[in-house]
DSSP file (Angstrom, degrees, kcal/mol; ACC not computed):
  #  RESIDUE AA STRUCTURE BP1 BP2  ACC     N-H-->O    O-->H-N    N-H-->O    O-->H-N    TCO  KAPPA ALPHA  PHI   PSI    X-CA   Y-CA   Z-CA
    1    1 A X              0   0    0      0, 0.0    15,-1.7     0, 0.0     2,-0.6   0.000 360.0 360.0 360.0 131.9   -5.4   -1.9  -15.3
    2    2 A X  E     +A   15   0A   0     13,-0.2     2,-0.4    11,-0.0    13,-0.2  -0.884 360.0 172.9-106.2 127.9   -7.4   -2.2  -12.4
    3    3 A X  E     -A   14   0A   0     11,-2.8    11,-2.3    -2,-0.6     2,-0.4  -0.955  19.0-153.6-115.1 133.3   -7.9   -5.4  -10.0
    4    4 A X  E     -A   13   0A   0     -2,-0.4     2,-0.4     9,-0.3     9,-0.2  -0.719  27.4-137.0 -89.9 139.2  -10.0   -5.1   -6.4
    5    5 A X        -     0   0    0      7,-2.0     2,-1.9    -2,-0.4     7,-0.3  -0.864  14.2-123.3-108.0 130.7   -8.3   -7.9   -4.4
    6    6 A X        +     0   0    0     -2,-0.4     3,-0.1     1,-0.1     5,-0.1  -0.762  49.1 159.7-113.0 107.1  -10.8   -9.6   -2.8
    7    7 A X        -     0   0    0     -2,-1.9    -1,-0.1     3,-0.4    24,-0.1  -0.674  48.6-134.5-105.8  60.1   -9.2   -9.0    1.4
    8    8 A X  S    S+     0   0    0     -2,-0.1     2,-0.5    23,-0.1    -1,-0.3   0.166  84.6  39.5  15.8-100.4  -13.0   -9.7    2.7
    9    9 A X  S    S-     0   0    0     -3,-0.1    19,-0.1     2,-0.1     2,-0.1  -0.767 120.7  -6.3 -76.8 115.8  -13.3   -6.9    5.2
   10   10 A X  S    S-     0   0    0     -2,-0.5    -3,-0.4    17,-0.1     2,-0.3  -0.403  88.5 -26.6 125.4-144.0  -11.7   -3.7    4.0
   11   11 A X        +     0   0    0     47,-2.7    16,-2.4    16,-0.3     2,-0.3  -0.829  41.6 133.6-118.9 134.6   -9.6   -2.5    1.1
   12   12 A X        +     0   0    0     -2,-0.3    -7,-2.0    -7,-0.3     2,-0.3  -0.756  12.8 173.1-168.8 150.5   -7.0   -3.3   -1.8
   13   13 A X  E     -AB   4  24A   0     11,-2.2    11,-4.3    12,-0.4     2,-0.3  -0.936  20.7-139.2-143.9 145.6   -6.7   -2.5   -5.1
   14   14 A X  E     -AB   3  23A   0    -11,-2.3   -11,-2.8    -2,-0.3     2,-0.3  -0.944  10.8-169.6-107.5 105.6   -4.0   -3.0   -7.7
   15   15 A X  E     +AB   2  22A   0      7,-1.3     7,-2.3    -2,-0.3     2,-0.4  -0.725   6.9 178.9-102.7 119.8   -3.2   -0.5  -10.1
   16   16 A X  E     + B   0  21A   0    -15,-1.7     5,-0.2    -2,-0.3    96,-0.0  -0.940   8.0 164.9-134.4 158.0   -0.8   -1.7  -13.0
   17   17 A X        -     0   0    0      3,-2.1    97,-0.6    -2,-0.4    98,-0.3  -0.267  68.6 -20.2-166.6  74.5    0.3    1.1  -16.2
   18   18 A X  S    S-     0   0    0     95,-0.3    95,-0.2     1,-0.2     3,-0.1   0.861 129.7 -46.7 107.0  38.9    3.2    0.7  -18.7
   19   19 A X  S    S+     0   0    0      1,-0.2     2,-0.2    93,-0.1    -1,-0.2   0.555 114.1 116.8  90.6 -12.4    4.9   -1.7  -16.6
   20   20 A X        -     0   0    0     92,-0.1    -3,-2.1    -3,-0.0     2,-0.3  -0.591  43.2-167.0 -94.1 132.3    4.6    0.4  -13.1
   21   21 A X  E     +B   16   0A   0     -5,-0.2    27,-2.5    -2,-0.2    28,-0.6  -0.892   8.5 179.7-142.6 142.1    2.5   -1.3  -10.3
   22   22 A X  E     -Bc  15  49A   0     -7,-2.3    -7,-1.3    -2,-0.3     2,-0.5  -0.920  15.9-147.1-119.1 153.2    1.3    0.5   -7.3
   23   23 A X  E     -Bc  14  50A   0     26,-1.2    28,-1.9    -2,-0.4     2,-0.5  -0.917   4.7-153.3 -92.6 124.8   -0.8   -1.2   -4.5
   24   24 A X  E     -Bc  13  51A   0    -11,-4.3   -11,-2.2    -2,-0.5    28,-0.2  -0.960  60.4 -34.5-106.4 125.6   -3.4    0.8   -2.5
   25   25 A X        -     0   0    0     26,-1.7   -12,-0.4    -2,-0.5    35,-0.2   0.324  59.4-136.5  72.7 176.6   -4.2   -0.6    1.2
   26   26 A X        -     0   0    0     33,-2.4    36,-2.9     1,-0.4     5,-0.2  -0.469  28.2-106.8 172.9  49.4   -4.0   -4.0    1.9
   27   27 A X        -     0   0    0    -16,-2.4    34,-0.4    31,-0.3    -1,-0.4   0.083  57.9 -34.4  62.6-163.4   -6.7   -5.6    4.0
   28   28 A X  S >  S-     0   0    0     30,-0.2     3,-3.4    33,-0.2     4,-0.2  -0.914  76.4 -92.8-122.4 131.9   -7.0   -7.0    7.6
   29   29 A X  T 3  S+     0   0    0     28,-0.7     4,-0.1    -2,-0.4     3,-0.1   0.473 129.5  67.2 -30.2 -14.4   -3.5   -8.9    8.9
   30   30 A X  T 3  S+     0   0    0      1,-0.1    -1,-0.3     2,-0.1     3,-0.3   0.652  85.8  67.8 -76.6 -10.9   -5.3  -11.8    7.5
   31   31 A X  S X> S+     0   0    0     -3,-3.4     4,-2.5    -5,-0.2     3,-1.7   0.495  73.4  89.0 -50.3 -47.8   -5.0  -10.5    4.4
   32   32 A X  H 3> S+     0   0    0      1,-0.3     4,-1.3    -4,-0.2     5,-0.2   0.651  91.1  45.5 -36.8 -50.8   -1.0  -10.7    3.7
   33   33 A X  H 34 S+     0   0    0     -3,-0.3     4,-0.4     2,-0.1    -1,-0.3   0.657 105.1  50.4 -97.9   9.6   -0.9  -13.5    2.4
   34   34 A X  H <> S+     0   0    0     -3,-1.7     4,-2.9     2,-0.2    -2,-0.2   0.807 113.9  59.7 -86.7 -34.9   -3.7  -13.8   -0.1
   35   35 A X  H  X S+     0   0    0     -4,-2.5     4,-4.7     1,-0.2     5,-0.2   0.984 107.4  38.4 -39.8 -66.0   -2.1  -10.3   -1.3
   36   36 A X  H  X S+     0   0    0     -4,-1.3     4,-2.4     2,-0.2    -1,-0.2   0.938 116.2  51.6 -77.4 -28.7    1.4  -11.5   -2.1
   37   37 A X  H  > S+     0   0    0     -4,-0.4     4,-1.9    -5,-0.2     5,-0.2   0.993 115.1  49.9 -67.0 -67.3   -0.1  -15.0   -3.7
   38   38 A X  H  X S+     0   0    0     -4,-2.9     4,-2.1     2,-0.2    -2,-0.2   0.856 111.0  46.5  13.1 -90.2   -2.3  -12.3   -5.6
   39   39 A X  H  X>S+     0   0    0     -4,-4.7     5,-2.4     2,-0.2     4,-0.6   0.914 108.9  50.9 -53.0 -69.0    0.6  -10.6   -6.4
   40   40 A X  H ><5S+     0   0    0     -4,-2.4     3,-5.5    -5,-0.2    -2,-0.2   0.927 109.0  56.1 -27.1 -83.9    2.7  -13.7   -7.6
   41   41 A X  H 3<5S+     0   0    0     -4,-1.9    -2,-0.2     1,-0.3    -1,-0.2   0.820 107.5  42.0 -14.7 -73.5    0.0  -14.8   -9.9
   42   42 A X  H 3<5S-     0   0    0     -4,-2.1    -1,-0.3    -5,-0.2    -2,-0.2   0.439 124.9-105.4 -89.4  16.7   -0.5  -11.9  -11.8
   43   43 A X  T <<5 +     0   0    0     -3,-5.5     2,-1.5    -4,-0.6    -3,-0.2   0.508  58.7 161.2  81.2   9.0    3.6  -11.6  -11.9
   44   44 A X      < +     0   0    0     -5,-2.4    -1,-0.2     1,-0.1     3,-0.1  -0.511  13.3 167.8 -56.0  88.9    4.2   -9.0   -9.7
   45   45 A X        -     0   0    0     -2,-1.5    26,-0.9     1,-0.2     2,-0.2   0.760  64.8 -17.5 -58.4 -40.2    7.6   -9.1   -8.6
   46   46 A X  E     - d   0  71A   0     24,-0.1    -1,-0.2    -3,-0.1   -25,-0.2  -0.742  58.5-103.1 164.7 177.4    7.4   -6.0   -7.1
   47   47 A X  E     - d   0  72A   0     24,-0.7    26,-1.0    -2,-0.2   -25,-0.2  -0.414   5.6-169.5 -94.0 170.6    6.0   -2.4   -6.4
   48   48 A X  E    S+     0   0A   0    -27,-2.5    26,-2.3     1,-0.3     2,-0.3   0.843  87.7   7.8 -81.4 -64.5    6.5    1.3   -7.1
   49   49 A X  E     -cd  22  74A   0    -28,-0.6   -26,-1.2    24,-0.2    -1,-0.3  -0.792  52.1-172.1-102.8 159.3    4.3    2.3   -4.8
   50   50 A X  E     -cd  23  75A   0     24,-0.6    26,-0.9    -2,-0.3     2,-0.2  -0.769  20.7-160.9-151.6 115.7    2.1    1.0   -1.9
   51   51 A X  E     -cd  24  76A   0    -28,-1.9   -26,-1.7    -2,-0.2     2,-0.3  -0.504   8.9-164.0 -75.9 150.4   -0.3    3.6   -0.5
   52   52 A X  E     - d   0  77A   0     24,-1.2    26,-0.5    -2,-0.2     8,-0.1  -0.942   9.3-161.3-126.2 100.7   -1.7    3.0    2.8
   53   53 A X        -     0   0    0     -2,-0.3    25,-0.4    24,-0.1     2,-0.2   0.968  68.8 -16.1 -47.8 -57.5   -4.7    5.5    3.0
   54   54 A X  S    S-     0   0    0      1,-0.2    -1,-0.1     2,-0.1   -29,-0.0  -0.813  75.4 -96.4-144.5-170.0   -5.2    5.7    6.6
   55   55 A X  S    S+     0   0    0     -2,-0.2     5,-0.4     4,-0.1    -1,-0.2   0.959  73.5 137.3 -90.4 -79.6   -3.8    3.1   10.2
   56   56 A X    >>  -     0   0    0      3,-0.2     2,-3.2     1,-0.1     3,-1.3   0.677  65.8-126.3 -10.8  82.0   -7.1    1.3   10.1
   57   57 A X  T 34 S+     0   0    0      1,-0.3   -28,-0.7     2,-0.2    -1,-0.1   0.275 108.0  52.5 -49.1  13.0   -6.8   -2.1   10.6
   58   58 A X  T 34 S+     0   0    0     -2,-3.2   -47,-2.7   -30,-0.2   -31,-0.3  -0.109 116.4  46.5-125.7  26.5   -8.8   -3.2    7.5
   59   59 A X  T <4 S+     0   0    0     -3,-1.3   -33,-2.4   -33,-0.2     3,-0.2   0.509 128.0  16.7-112.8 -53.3   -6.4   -0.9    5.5
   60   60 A X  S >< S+     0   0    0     -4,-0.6     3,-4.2    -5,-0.4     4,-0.3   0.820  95.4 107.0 -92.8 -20.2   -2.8   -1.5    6.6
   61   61 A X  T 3  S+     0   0    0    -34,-0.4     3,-0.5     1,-0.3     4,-0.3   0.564  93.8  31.3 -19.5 -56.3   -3.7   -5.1    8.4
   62   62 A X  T >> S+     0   0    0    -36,-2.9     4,-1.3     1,-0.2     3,-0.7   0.531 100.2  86.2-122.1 -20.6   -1.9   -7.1    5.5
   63   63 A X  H <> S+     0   0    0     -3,-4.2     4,-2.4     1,-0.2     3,-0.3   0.832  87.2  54.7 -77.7 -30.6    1.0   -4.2    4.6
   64   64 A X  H 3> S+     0   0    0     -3,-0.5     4,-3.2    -4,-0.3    -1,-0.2   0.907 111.9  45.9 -36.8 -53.4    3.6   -5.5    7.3
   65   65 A X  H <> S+     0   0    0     -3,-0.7     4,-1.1    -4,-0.3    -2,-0.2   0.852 113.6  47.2 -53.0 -56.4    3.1   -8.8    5.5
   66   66 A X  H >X S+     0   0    0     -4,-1.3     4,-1.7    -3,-0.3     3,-1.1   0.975 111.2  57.4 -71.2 -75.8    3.5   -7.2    1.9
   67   67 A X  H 3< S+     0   0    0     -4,-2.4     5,-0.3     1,-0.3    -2,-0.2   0.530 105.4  42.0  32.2 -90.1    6.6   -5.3    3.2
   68   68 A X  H 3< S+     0   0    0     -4,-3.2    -1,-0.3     1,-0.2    -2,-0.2   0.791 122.4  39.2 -75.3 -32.7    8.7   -7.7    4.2
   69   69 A X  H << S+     0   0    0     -4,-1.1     2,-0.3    -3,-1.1    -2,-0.2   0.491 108.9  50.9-112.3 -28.1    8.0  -10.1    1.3
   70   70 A X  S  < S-     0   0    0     -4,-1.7     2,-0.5   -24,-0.0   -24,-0.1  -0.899  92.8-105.2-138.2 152.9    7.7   -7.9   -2.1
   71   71 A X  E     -d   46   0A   0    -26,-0.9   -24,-0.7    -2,-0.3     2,-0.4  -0.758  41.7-146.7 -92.2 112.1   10.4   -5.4   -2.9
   72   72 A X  E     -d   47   0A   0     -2,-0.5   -24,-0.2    -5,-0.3     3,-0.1  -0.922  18.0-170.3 -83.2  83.1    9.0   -1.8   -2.1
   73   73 A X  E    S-     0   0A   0    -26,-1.0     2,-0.3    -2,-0.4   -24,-0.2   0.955  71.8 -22.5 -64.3 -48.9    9.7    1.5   -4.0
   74   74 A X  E     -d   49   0A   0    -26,-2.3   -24,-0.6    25,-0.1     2,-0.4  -0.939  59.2-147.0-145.1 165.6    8.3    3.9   -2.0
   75   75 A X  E     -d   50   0A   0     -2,-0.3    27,-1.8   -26,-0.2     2,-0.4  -0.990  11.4-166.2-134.2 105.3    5.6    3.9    0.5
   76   76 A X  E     +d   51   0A   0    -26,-0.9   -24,-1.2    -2,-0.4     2,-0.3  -0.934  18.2 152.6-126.9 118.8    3.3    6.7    1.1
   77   77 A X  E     -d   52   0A   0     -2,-0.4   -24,-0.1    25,-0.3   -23,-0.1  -0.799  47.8 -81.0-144.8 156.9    1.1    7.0    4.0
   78   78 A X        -     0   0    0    -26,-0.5    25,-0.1   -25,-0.4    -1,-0.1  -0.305  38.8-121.7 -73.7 158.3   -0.7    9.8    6.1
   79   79 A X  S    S+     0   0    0     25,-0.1     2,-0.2    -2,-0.1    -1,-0.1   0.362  87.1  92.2 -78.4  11.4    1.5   11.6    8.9
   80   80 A X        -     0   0    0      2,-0.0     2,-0.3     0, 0.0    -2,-0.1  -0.658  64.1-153.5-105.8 163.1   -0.9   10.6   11.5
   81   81 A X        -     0   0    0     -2,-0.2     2,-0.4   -27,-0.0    -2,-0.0  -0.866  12.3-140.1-137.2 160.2   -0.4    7.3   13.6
   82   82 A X        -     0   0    0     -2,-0.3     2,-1.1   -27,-0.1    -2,-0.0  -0.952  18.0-136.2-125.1 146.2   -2.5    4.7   15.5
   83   83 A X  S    S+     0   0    0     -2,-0.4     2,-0.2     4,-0.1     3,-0.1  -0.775  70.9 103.1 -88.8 101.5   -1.2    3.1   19.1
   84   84 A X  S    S-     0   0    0     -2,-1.1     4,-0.5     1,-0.1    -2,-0.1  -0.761  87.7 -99.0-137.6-157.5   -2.3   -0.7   18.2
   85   85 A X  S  > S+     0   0    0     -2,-0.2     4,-1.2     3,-0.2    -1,-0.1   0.925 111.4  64.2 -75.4 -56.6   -0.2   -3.8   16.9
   86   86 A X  H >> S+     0   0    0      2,-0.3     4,-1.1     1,-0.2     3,-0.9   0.923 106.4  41.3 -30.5 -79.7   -1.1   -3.3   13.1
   87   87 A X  H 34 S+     0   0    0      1,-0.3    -1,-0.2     2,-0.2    -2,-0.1   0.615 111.0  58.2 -90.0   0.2    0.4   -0.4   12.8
   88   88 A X  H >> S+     0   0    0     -4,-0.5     3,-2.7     1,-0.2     4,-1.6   0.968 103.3  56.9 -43.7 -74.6    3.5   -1.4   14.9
   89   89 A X  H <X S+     0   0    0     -4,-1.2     4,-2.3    -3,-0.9    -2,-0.2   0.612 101.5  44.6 -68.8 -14.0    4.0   -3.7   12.9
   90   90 A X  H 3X S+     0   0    0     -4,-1.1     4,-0.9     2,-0.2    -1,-0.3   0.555 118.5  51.0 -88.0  -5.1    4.3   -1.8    9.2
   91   91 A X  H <> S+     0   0    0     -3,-2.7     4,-2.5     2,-0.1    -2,-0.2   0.756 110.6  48.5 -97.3 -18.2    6.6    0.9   11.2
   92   92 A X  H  X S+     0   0    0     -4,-1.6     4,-3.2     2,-0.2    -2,-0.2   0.975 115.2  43.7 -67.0 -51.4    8.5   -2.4   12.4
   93   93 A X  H  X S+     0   0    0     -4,-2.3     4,-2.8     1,-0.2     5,-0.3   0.920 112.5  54.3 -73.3 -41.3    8.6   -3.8    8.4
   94   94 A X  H  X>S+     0   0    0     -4,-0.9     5,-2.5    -5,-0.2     4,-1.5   0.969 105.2  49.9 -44.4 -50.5    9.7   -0.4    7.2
   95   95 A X  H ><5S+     0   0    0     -4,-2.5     3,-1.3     2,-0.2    -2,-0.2   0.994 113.9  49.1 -67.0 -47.5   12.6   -0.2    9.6
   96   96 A X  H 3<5S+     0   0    0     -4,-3.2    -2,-0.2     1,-0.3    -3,-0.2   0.978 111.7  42.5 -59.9 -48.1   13.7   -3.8    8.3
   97   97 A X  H 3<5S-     0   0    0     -4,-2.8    -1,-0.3     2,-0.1    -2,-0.2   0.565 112.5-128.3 -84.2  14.7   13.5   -3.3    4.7
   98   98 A X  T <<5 +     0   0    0     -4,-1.5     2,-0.7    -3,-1.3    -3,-0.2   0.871  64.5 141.5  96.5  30.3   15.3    0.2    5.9
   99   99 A X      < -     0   0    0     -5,-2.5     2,-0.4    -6,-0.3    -1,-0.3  -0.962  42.5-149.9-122.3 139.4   12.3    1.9    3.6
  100  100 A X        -     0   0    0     -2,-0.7   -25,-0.2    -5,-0.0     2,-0.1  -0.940  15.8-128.5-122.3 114.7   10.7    5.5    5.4
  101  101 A X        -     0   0    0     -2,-0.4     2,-0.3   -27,-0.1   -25,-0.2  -0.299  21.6-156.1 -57.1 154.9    6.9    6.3    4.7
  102  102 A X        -     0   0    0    -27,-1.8     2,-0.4    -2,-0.1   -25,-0.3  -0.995  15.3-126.4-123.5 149.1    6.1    9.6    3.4
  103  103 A X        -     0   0    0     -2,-0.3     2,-0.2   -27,-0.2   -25,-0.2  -0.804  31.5-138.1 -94.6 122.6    2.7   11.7    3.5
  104  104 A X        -     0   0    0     -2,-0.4     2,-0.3     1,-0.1   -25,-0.1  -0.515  19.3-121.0 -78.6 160.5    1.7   12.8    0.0
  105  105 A X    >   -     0   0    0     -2,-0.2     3,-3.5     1,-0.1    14,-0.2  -0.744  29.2 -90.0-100.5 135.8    0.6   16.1   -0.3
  106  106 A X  T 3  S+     0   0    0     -2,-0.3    14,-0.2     1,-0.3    16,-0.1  -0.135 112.8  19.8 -25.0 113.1   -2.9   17.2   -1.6
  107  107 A X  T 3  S+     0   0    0     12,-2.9    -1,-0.3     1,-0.4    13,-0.1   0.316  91.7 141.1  80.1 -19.7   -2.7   17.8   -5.3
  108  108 A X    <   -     0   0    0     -3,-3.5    11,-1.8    10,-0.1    -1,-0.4  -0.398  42.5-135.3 -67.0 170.3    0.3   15.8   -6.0
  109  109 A X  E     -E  118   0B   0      9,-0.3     9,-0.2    -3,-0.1     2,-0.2  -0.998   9.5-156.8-151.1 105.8    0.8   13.8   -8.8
  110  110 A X  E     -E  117   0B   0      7,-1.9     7,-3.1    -2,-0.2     2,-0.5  -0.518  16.7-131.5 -70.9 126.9    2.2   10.3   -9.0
  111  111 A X  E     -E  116   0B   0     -2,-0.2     2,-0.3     5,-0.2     5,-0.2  -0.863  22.1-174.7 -89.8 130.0    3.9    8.6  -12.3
  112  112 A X        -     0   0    0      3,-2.0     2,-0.6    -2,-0.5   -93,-0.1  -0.562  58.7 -86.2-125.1  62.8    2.4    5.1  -13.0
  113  113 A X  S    S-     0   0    0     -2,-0.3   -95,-0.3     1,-0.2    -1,-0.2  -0.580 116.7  -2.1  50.9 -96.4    4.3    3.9  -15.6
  114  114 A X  S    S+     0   0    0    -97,-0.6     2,-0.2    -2,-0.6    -1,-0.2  -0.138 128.2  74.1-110.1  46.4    2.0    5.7  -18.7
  115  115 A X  S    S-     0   0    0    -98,-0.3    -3,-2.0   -97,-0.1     2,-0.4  -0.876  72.2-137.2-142.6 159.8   -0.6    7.1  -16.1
  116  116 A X  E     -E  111   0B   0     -5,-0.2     2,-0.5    -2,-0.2    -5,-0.2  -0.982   9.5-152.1-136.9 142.9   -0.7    9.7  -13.8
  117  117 A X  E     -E  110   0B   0     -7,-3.1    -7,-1.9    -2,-0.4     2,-0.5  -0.912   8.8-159.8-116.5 102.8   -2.3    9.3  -10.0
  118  118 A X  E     -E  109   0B   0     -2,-0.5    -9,-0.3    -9,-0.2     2,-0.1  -0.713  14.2-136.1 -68.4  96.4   -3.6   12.6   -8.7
  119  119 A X        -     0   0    0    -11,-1.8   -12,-2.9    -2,-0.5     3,-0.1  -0.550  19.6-173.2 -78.5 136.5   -4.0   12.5   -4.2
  120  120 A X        -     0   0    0    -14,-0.2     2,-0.3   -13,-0.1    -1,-0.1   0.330  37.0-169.5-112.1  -6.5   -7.3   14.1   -3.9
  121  121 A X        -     0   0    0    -16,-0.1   -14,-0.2     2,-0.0     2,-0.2  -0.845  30.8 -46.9-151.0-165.0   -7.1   14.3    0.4
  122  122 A X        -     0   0    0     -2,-0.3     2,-0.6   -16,-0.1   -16,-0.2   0.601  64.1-159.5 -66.1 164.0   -7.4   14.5    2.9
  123  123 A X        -     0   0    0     -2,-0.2     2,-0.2   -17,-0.0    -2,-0.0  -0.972  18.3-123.8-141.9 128.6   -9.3   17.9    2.8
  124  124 A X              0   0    0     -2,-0.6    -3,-0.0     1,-0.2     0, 0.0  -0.253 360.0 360.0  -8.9  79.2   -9.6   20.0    5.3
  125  125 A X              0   0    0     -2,-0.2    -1,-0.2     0, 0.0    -2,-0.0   0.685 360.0 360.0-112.4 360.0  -13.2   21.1    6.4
């Protein structure tokens, strides 16, 4: 099952499979809480994943938020970084809940409960 989270400006999508839920991106910092209220509703207690595509602030805005508040299995984000607040603040919420992003690699393959999530980038041109 797929839900688009309606963050106004920018992105986040919930992805749920065989009991498994991963979160992709996660809005503008205003965003954070309509996410975890979101989340609550539809009985998320908490994720396997939450992808962060890229530091944009109408990607990660809301993940700090998410973070701290919902119980996090892993966290996968690109190895590149932006100097702003935003994304100060998701390296801030990682170091409290003591959880270290990782950059998936092109071609890996993610379990999602009785699904499989294929990372298609970045590529290289």
């Amino acid at each position: 099952m797929v839900d688009f989270i309606d963050v106004e400006q920018g992105d986040a999508e919930l992805l749920r499979s065989g009991g498994a839920v991963m979160l992709i991106d996660s809005g503008t910092p205003e965003s954070g809480t309509a996410i975890r209220l979101f989340l609550k509703k539809q009985g998320v207690e908490k994720l396997d994943y939450l992808v962060l595509t890229h530091p944009d602030a109408d990607h990660i805005g809301g993940a700090a938020s998410v973070i701290t508040n919902v119980p996090v299995g892993q966290v996968l984000m690109p190895d590149y970084t932006k100097d702003n607040e935003i994304y100060q603040g998701v390296i801030n919420a990682l170091n409290y809940r003591n959880l270290k992003a990782r950059a998936p690699q092109t071609g890996e393959t993610l379990t999602l409960g009785d699904c499989t999530v294929k990372v298609l980038g970045p590529i290289d041109h």
